[in-house]
GUDREN-602425 format. One line per field, with one value per residue (C-alpha): residue number from 1; residue in three letters; x, y, z. Coordinates in pm, whole numbers. Each point is the difference from the previous one (the first is absolute). Layout:
residues N
nr NUM, ...
rest ALA, ...
X X, ...
Y Y, ...
Z Z, ...
***
This chain:
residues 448
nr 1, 2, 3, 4, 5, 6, 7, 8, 9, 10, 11, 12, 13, 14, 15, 16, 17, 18, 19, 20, 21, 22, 23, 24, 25, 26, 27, 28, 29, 30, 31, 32, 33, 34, 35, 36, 37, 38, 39, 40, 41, 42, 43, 44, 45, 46, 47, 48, 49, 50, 51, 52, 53, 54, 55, 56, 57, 58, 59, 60, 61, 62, 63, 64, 65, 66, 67, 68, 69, 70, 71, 72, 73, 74, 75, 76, 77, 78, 79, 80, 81, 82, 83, 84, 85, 86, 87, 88, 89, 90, 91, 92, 93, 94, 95, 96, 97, 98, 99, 100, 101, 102, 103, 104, 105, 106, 107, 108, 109, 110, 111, 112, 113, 114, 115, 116, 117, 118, 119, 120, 121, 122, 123, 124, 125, 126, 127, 128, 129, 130, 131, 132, 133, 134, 135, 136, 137, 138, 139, 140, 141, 142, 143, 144, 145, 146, 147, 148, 149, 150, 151, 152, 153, 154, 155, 156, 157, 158, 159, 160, 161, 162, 163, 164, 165, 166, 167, 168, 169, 170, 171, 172, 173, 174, 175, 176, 177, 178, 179, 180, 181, 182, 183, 184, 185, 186, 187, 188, 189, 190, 191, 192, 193, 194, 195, 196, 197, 198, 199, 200, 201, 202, 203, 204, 205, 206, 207, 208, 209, 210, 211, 212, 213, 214, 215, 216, 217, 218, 219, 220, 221, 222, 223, 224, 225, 226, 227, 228, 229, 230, 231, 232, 233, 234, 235, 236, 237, 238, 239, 240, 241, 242, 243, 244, 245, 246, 247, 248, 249, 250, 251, 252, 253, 254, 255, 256, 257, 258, 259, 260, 261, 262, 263, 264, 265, 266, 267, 268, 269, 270, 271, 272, 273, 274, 275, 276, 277, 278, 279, 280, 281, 282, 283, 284, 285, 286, 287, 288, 289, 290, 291, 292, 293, 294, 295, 296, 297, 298, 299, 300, 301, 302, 303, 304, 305, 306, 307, 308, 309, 310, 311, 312, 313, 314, 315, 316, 317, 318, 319, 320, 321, 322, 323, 324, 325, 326, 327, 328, 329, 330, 331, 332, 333, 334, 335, 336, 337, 338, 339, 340, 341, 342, 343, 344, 345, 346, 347, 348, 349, 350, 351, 352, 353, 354, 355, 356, 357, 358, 359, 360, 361, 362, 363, 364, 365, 366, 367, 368, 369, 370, 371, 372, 373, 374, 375, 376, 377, 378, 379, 380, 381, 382, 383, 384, 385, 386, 387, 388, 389, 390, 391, 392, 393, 394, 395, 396, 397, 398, 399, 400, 401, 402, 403, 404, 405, 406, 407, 408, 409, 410, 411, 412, 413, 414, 415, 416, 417, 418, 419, 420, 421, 422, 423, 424, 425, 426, 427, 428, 429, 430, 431, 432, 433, 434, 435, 436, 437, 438, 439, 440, 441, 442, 443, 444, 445, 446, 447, 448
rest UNK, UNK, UNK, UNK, UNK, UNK, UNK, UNK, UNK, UNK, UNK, UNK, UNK, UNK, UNK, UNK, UNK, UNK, UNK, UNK, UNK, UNK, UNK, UNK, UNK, UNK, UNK, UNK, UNK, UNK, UNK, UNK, UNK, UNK, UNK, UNK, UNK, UNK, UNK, UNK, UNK, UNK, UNK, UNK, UNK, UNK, UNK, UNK, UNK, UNK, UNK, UNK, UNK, UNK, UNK, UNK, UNK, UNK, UNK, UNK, UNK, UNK, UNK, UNK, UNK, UNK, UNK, UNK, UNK, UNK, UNK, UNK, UNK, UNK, UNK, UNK, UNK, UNK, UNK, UNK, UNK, UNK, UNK, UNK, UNK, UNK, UNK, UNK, UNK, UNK, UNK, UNK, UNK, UNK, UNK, UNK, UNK, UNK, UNK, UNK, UNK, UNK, UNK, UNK, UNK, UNK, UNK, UNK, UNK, UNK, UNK, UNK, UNK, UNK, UNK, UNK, UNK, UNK, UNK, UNK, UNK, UNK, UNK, UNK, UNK, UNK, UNK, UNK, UNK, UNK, UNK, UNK, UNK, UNK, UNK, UNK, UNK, UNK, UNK, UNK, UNK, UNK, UNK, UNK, UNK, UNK, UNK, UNK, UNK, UNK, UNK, UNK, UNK, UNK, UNK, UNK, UNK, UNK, UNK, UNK, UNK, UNK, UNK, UNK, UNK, UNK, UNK, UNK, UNK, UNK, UNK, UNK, UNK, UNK, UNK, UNK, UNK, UNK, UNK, UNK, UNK, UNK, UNK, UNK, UNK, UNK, UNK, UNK, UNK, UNK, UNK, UNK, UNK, UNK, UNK, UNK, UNK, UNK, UNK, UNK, UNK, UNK, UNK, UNK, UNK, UNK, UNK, UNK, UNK, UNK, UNK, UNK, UNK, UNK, UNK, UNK, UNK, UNK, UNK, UNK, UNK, UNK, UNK, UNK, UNK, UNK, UNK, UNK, UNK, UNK, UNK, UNK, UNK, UNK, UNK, UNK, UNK, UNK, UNK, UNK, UNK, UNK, UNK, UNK, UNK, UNK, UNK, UNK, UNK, UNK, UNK, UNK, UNK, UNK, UNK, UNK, UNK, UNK, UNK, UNK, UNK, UNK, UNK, UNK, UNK, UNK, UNK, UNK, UNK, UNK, UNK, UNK, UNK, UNK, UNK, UNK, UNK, UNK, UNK, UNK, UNK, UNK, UNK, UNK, UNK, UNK, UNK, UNK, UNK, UNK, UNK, UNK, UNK, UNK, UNK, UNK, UNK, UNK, UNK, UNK, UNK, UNK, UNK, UNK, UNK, UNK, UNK, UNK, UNK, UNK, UNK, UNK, UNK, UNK, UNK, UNK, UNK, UNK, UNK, UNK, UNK, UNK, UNK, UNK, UNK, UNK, UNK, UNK, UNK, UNK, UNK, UNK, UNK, UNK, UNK, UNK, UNK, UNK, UNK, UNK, UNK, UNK, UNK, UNK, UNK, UNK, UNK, UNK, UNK, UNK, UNK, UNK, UNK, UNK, UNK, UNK, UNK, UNK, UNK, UNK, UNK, UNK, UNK, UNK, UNK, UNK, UNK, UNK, UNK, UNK, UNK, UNK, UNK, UNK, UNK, UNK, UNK, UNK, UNK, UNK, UNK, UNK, UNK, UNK, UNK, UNK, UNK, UNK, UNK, UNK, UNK, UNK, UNK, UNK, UNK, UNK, UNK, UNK, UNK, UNK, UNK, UNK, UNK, UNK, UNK, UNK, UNK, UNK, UNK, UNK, UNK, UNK, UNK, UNK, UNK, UNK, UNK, UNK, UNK, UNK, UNK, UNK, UNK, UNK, UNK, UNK, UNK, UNK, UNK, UNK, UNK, UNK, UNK, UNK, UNK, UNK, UNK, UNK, UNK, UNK, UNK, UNK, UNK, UNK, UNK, UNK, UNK, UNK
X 20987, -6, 275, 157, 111, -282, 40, 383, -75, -187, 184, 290, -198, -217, 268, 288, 105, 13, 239, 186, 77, 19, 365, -233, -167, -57, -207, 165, -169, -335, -65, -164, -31, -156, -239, -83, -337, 134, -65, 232, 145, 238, 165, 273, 55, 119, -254, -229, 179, -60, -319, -128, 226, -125, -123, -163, -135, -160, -106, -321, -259, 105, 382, -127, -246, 319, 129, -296, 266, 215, -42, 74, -245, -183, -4, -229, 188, -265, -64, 226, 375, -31, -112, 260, 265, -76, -54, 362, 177, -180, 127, 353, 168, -97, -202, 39, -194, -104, -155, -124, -2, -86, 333, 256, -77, 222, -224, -281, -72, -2, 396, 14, -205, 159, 361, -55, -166, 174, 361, 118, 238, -342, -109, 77, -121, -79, -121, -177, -63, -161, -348, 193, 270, -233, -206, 322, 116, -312, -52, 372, 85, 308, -78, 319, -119, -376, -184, -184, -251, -313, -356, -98, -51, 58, -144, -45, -26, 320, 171, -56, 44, 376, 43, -179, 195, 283, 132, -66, -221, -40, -281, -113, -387, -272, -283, -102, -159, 362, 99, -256, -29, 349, -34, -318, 202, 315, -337, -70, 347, -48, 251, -104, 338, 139, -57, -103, 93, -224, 138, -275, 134, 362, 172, -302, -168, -289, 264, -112, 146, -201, 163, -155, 37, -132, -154, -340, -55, 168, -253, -325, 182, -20, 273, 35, 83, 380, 166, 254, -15, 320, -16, 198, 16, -55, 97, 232, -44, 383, 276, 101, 289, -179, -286, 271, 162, -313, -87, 321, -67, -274, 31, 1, -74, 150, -329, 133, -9, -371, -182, -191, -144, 202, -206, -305, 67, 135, -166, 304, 83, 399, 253, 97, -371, -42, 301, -92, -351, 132, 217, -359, -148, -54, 64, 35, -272, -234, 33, -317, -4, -195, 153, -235, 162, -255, 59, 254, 172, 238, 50, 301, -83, -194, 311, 270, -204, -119, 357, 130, -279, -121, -236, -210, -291, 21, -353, 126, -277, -44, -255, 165, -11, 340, 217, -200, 202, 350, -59, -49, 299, 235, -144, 118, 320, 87, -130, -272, -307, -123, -118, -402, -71, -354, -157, -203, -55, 56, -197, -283, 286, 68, -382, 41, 328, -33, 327, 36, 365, 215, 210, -196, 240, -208, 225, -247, -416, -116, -310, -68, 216, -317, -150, 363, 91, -375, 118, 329, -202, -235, 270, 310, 97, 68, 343, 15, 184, -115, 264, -113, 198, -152, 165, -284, -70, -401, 82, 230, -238, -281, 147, 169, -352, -155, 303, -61, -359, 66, 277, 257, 334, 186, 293, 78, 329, 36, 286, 174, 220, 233, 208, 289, -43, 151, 54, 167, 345, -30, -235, -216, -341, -332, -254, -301, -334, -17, -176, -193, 8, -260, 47, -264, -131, -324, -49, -131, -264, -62, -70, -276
Y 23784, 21, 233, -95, 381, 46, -304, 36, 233, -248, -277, 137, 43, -339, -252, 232, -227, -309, 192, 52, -383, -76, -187, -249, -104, -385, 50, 327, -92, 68, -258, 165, -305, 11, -241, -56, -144, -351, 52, -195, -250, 311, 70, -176, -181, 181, 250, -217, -53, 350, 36, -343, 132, 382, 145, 265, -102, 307, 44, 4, -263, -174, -28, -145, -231, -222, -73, -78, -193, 273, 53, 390, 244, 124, 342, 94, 283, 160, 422, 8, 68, 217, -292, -254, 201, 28, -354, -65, 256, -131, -357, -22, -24, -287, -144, -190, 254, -97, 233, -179, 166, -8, -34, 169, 232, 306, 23, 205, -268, 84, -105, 391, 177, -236, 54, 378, -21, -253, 22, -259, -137, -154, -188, -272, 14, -301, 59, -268, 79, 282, 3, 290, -237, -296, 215, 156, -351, -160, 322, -37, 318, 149, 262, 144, 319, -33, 274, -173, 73, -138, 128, -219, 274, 248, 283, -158, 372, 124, -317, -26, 327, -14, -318, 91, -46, -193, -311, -259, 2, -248, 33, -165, 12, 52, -302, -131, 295, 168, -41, 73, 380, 13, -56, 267, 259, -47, 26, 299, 153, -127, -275, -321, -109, -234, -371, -141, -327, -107, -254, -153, -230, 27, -302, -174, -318, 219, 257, 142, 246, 177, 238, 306, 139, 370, 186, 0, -378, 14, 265, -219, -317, -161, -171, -171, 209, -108, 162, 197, 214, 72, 215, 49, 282, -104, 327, 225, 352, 146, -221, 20, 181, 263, 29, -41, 360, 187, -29, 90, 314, 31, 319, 268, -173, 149, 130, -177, -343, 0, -152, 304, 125, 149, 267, 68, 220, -219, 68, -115, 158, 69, -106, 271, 45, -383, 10, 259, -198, -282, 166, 143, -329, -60, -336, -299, -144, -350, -242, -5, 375, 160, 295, 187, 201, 189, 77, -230, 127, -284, -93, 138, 69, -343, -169, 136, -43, -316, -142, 192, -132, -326, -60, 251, -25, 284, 103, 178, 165, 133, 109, -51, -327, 54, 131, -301, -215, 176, -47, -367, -15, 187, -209, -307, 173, 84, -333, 203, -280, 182, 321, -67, 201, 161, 144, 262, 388, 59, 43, -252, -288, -12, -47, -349, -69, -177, 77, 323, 173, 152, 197, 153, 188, 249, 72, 99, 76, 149, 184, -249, 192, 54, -369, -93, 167, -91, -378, 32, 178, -256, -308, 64, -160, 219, 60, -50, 200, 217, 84, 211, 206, 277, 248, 298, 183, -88, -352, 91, 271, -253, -239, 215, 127, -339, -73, 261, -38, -335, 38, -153, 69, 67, 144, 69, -20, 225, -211, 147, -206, 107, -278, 72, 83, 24, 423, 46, -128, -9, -147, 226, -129, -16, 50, -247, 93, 84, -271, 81, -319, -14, -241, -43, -249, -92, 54, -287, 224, 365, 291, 229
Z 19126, 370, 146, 309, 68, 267, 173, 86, 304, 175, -80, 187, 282, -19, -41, 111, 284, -295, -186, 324, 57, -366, 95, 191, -335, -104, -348, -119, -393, -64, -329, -269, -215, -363, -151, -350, -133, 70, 331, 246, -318, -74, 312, 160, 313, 225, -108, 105, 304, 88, -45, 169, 328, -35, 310, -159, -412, -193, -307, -236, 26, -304, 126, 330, -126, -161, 377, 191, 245, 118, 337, 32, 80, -331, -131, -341, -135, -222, 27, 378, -65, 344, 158, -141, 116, 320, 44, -125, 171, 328, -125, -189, 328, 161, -252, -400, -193, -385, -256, -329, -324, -350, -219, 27, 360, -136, -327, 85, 276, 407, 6, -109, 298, 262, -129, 14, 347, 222, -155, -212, 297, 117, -314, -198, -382, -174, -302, -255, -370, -80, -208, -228, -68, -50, -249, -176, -53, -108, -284, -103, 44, 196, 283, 91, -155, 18, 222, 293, 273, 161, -27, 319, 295, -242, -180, -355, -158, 154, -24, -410, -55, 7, -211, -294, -335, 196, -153, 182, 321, 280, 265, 297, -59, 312, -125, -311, -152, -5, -330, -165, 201, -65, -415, 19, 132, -239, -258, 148, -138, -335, 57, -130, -124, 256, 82, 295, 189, 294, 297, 224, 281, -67, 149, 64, -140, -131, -179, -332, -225, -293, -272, -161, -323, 92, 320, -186, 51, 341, 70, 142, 96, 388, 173, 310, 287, 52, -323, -179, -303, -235, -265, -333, -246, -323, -188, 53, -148, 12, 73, 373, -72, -135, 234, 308, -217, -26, 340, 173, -189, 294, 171, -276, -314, -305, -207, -307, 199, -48, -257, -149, -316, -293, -100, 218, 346, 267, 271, 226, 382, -93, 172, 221, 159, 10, 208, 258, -31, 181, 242, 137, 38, 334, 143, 119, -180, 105, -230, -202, 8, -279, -256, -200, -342, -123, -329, -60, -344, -132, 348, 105, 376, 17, -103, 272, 234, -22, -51, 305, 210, -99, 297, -155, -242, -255, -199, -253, -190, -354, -287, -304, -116, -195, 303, 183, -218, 93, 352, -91, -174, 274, 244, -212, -9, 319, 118, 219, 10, 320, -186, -112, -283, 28, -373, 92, 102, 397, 215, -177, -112, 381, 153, 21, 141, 345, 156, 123, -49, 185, -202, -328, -268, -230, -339, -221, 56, -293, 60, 278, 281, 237, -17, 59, 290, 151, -72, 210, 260, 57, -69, 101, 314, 321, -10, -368, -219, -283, -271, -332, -286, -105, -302, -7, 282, -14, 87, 281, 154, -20, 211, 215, 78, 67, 229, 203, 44, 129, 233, -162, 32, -279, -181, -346, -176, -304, -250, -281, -245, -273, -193, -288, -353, -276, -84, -287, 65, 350, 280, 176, 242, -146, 287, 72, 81, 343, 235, 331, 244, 269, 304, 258, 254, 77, 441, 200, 106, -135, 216, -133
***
C-alpha cells in the first residue's frame, strides 16, 4: 500500500497557505462514494446529486463510464494515488470533489489511503454493499469471525501464507484466474479439505455464484474478472478449544505437548534451548519470509516458530519418513498449515526450492554438515540469519571454521540444562546434554 509518510513534508509546504484559510472553506467533504456492481441503480439520490454537481469526479474507468453526464473534470484513478491527492488537496476548498469506489471505500478500497492522508474531517464515506458481504450472503455462511484479506495489489505468497488452516476465509481476488492460484497454493500445503464458493458480478444482472466441493476441482477453473472467493473448512482436526490451548502454549512448549513416538529416540530440540532459540531470532520479518529447519526432528522448532510468526513460510526438512509423519501430526496440532514439510536428506531435499530464505535453522546434519553449511552459504539471503545446535565439539569447530573463513560474524552460546529428579526420597537435578548454539549473519558484501 502506498504510504503517505514521505509526502507530508511537502504537503505542508505546497498547500500550506490552503490550510491557512481553511475557515474560508465552502466544500469542506471530499465524497468518497461506493458503488456496487449495479452500477448507478444502487445508489441514492442525493448521491447522485453529488456526483452530477461534482467539480472534480475521480475514479476508475468503469465507475466513470456509469455518469457520462457529469460535468466535473475527470480523473482515472488507476496506478497514481500521488497524483489524486494532489489534485484534491489543490481542490477541496473551493471546489465539489467526488471519489468513486468499489463497495464499501474502508474495505481494502481507496476510502483507506485517503482517510489516512487527508484527515477524515475532509471526507465523506459512503459506502454501498460490499462484494465480501454479497458473497458471504450468497454462500450462507456468517463472517463475523472469518479471516479476510485481498490478493488484488498484493503479494499472493505472503498474503496466503498467514491464512492457511483458518476456518473460514474471505478474499478479494485480482482477475479471474484468482481462485484457482489461490486453491493451488492451499494444494501446495496438503490442504484439500475446505469448500469453496465463487461470486462473479455480485449485484449485477450477470451475477453468478458456483459452489465447490474440494480445492482440487476449484484448482483449473476460470471466472470472470469481477469476483470473490470464500472458503470453508470442512474438517477440523482438534476441536477449537483445544487447538486455541496448544498454541497459547507458544513460546516454550512443554516437550510432552508434542506428538512424538513412544519408544524410538525423539529427536526433539527441548524446551529450554527452543526457548533461547527464539529469543536469537532476529527480526522483524517480511511477510512471505522463508525459514529453513534442517533436520527437522518431530518438528519442534518448526512449530514455535511458525505460530509466533505467521507471515513466514517454514521448510521444515527431514529424512525419516516416520518422524516425517510427527511433524505432520504437530503441525495438525498446533494448527501450523504454514510449515511445508520436505522428506528428504539436506542439502539435496532443498536443490529445488525457489524461494530463497532468510533465516535457515540447522538442528541436526548427520554426516551432511559440509554440503550443509555450503547450501546456507550460497542461499541464505544477505542479512540472513544462520542458527545451528551442535552437541560434539567436531560439529561446532567445523562451522566455526567455515564462519570465519567467510567473514561472518558470529557468536556462540554454550547452554547447559539440568531439570529435577526423583533421588531416592528426595529431588535432586539430572543434567542434560550440553548444547552449543551458533548464531551468525550472512554480510551484504564480504571483505576478503
Amino acid at each position: 500500500m502506498f504510504s503517505a509518510a514521505p509526502l507530508y513534508p511537502l504537503l505542508e509546504r505546497v498547500w500550506g497557505d490552503a490550510l491557512a484559510t481553511e475557515q474560508k472553506v465552502v466544500h469542506p467533504a471530499i465524497h468518497i462514494i461506493g458503488i456496487g456492481a449495479d452500477g448507478p441503480a444502487g445508489l441514492r439520490r442525493e448521491q447522485i446529486e453529488h456526483i452530477a454537481a461534482a467539480d472534480f469526479l475521480a475514479g476508475g474507468e468503469r465507475h466513470l463510464r456509469y455518469f457520462p453526464a457529469a460535468r466535473g473534470e475527470r480523473f482515472v484513478i488507476k496506478d497514481n494515488l500521488p497524483e489524486l491527492l494532489d489534485q484534491l488537496w489543490k481542490r477541496f476548498l473551493t471546489q465539489r470533489c467526488v471519489v468513486l469506489a468499489s463497495g464499501d471505500p474502508l474495505f481494502y478500497g481507496i476510502g483507506t489511503s485517503l482517510v489516512s492522508m487527508l484527515g477524515p474531517s475532509k471526507v465523506r464515506i459512503e459506502p454501498a454493499l460490499s462484494a465480501m458481504q454479497l458473497a458471504f450472503a450468497r454462500a450462507g455462511v456468517t463472517w463475523q469471525d472469518a479471516a479476510l484479506s485481498s490478493i488484488h495489489g498484493r503479494d499472493l505468497r505472503a498474503t496466503l501464507l498467514p491464512l492457511l488452516g483458518r476456518r473460514r476465509i474471505g478474499l478479494f481476488t485480482l482477475d479471474g484466474e484468482s481462485p484457482a492460484a489461490v486453491a493451488r497454493f492451499f494444494l501446495r500445503y496438503g490442504l484439500n479439505d475446505y469448500e469453496a464458493t465463487v461470486g462473479e458480478n455480485l449485484g449485477s444482472p450477470e451475477e453468478r455464484v458456483t459452489h465447490w466441493p474440494n480445492l482440487s476441482e476449484l484448482a483449473s477453473q476460470r471466472f470472470a474478472a469481477l469476483n470473490y472467493l470464500v472458503l470453508q473448512r470442512t474438517r477440523s482436526p482438534l476441536p477449537v478449544a483445544e487447538l486455541e490451548h496448544y498454541r497459547s502454549l507458544v513460546p516454550g512448549i512443554p516437550d510432552t505437548a508434542f506428538a512424538r513416538p513412544e519408544e524410538a529416540p525423539e529427536m526433539l530440540t527441548r524446551q529450554e534451548v527452543r526457548a533461547v532459540l527464539l529469543a536469537k531470532l532476529a527480526s522483524p520479518a517480511k511477510p512471505g519470509d522463508v525459514f529453513w529447519d534442517i533436520g527437522a526432528g518431530l518438528g519442534s522448532v518448526s512449530i514455535e516458530v511458525a505460530v509466533l510468526r505467521p507471515q513466514l513460510e517454514v521448510v521444515a526438512v527431514e529424512a525419516d519418513p516416520k518422524r516425517v509423519a510427527f511433524i505432520q501430526q504437530n503441525r495438525e496440532r498446533f494448527d501450523a498449515y504454514n510449515v511445508r514439510v520436505v522428506e528428504g536428506t539436506a542439502p539435496a531435499a532443498l536443490a529445488e526450492e525457489k524461494h530463497l530464505p532468510r533465516y535457515i535453522f540447522i538442528g541436526g546434519s548427520g554426516d551432511h554438515l559440509s554440503g550443509i553449511l555450503d547450501l546456507a552459504q550460497k542461499k541464505l539471503l544477505a542479512q540472513g540469519q544462520l542458527l545451528a545446535t551442535f552437541v560434539t565439539l567436531e560439529h561446532l569447530t567445523e562451522a566455526v571454521q567455515r564462519l570465519r573463513g567467510w567473514h561472518w560474524p558470529f557468536s556462540v552460546t554454550e547452554l547447559h540444562v539440568a531439570r529435577s529428579d526423583a533421588l531416592g526420597r528426595c529431588t535432586g537435578l539430572k543434567p542434560q546434554r550440553g548444547v552449543f548454539i551458533v548464531d551468525a549473519e550472512k554480510p551484504e558484501s564480504v571483505v576478503a
